[in-house]
MARGU-346189 format. One line per 3 residues: number of its first residue (from 1); their letters; for each residue y, z, x of C-alpha. Coordinates in nm, 4 decimals, always signed. Last residue first. Layout:
! residues N
NUM> A> Y/Z/X  ... .
END
This chain:
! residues 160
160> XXX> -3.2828/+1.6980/+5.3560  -3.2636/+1.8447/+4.9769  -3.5432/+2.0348/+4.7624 .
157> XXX> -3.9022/+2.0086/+4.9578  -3.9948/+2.3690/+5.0710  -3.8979/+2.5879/+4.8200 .
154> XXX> -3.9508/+2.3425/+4.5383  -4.3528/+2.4651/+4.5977  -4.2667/+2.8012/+4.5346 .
151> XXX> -4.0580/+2.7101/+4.2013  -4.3545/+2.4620/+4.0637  -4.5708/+2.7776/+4.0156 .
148> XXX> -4.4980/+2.7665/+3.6172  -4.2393/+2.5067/+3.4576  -3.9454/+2.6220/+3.3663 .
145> XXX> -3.8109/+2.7271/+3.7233  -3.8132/+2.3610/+3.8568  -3.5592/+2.2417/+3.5600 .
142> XXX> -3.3347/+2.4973/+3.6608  -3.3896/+2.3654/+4.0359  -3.2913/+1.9917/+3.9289 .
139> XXX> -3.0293/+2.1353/+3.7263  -2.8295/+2.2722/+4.0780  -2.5591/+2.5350/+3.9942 .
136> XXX> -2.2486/+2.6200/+4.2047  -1.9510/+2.6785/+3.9555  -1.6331/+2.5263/+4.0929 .
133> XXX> -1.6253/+2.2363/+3.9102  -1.6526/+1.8957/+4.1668  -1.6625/+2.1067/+4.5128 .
130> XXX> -1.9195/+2.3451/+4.3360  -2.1527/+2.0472/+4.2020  -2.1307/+1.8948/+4.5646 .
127> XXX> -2.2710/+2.2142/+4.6960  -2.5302/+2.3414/+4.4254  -2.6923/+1.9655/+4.4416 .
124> XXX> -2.7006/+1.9722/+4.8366  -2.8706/+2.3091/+4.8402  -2.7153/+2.6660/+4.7623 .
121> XXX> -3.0186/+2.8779/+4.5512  -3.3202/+2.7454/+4.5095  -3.3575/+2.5114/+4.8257 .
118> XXX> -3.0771/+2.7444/+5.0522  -2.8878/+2.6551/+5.2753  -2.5937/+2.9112/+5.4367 .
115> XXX> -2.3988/+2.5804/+5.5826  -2.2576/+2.5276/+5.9145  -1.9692/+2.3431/+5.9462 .
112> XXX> -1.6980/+2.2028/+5.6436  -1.7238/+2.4044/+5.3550  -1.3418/+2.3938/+5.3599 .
109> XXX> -1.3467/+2.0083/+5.3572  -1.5310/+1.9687/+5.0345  -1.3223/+2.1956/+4.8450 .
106> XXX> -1.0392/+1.9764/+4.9625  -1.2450/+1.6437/+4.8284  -1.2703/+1.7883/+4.5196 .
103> XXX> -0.8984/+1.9553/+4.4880  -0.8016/+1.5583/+4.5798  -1.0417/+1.4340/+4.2596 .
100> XXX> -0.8773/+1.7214/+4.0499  -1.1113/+1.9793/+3.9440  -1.4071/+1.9249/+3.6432 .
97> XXX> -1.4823/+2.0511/+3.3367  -1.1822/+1.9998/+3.1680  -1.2457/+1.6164/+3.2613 .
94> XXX> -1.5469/+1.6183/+3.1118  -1.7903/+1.5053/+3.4061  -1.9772/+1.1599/+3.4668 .
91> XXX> -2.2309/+1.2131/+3.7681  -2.2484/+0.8880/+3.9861  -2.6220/+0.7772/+4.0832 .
88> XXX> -2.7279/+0.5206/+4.3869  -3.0779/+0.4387/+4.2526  -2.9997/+0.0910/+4.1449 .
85> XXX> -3.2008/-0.1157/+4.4242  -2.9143/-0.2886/+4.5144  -2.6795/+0.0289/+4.4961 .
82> XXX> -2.9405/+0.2139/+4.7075  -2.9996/-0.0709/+4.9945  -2.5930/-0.1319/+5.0199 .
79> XXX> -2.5352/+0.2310/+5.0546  -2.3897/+0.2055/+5.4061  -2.3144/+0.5805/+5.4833 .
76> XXX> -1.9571/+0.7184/+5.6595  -2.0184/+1.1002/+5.7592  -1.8394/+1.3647/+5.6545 .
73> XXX> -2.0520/+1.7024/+5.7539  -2.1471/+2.0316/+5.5546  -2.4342/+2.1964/+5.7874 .
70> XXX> -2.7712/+2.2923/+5.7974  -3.0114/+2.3906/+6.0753  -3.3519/+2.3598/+6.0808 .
67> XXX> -3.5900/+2.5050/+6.3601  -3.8825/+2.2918/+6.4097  -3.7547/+1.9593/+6.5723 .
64> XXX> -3.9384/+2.1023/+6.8872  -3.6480/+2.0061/+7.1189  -3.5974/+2.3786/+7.2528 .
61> XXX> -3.5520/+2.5114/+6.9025  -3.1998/+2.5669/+6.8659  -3.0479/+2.3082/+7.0502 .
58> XXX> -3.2578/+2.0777/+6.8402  -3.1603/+2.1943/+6.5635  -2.8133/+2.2173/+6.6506 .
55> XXX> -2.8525/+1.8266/+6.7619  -3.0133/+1.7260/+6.4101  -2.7627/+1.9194/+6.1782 .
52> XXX> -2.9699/+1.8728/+5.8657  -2.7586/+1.8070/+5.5632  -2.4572/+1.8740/+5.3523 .
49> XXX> -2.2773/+1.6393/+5.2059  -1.9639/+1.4702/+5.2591  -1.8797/+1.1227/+5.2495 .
46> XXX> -1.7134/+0.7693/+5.3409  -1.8883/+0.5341/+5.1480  -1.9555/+0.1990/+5.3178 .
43> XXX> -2.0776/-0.0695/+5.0787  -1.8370/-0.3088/+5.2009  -1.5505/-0.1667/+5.3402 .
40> XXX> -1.4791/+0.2242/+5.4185  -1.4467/+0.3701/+5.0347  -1.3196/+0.7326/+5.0584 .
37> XXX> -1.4134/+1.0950/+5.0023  -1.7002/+1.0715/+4.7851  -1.9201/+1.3890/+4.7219 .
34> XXX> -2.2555/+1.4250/+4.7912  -2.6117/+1.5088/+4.6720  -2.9502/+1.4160/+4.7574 .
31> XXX> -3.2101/+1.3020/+4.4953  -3.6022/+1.4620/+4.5501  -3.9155/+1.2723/+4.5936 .
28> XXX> -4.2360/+1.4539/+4.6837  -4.4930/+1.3012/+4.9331  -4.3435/+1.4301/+5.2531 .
25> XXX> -3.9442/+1.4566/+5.1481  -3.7987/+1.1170/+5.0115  -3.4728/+1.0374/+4.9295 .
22> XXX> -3.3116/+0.9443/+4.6200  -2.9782/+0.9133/+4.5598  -2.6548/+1.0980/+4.4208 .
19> XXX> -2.3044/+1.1117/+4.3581  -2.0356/+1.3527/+4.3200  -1.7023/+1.1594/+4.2216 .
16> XXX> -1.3538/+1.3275/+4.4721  -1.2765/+0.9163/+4.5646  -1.3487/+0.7057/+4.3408 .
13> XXX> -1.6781/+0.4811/+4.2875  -1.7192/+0.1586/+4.0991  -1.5843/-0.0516/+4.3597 .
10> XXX> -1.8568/+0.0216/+4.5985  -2.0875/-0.1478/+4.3371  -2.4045/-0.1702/+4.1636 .
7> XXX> -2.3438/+0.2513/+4.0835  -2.5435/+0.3676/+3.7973  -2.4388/+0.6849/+3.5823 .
4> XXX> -2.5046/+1.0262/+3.5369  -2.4708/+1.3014/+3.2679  -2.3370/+1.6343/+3.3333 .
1> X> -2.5002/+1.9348/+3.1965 .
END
């Protein structure tokens, strides 16, 4: 398991790191996932994640909101709020554990589009975990499926 670190600062952060934040889903509070491509000025992060694809899913559902659609996209994010607040979270790897920081960022890029999501099984945390070592695992959900009935309700609330 990979340990994690605070980010106060743009500076701190290199391109190919997984990060994290919170983010909130109804009343239960999850951490979203991503991996750093570049720094953009100020607290801009350029990144990629994966996340609701708003104008498929609308598309998709006749405006109703109610079909979601996932993709991988790199967007640029102002993280000022999160690194103030200190909930903007870099995971610290063994290097043997771990890929190059451009294989990282190349991983990224081929997952590019839609994305097969999944809240158990290929969210956020399984996809910027894979880019960074290859294996897709999420230890929020293996933490979920210890503790009894907890893994029907994570169905519903793990990643945005």
């Amino acid at each position: 398991m990979s340990e994690s670190e605070i980010i106060h600062s743009a500076a701190q952060l290199q391109a190919g790191d997984h990060i994290s934040w919170p983010t909130r889903k109804s009343c239960v509070h999850v951490s979203h996932h991503a991996i750093v491509v570049a720094q953009k000025g100020g607290d801009r992060i350029k990144i990629i994640h994966v996340r609701i694809d708003f104008l498929q899913a609308i598309g998709d559902s006749g405006c109703s909101g109610n079909s979601k659609t996932y993709a991988v996209r790199e967007d640029v994010k102002d993280f000022s709020k999160q690194m103030e607040k200190g909930t903007l979270r870099r995971y610290v790897y063994e290097a043997r554990d771990c890929q190059e920081p451009v294989d990282v960022i190349q991983n990224a890029r081929t997952q590019l589009g839609e994305y097969n999501f999944h809240p158990l099984d290929n969210n956020c945390e399984h996809f910027a975990r894979w880019c960074k070592t290859g294996h897709r695992e999420s230890y929020l959900v293996k933490s979920m499926r210890s503790v009894p009935g907890l893994e029907a309700t994570a169905r519903i609330y793990v990643c945005f």
